[in-house]
N, C-alpha and C positions, 0 to 999 in steps of 0.2 A: 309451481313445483319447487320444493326447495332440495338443495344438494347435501350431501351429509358436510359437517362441519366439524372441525377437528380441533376441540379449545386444549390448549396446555396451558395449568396453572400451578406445572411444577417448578419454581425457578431457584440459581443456586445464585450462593452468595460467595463474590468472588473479589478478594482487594481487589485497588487500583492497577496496583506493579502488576498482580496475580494477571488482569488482562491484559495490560499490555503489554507483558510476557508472550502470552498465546496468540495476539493479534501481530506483534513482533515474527511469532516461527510462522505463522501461515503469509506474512507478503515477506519473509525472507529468498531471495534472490530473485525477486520478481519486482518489473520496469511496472511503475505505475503511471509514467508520465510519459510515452516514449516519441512522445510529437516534440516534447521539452528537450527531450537527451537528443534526439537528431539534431533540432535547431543547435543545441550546444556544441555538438561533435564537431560538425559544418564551421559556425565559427570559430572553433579551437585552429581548425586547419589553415583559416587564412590569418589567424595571430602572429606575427612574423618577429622573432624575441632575439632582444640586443644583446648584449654584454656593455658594463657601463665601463 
């Protein structure tokens, strides 16, 4: 039994900047990494800063 299948072989032509432009606004203000930023946070807080 086969399933219907849906081909698109419309495609645009888009600069470089042009993309990552667009790939820029959609992970704008969104944590891509946020096991990275807690580890980071964590040690920011026990950084313990001189004055020289």
């Amino acid at each position: 039994m086969e399933t219907k299948k849906t081909k698109s072989k419309k495609l645009v032509k888009v600069t470089e900047a042009g993309l990552l432009s667009l790939i820029a606004a959609k992970l704008k203000g969104k944590v891509l990494f946020p096991q990275k930023v807690e580890d980071a946070k964590s040690h920011l807080q026990k950084v313990k800063i001189t004055s020289a």
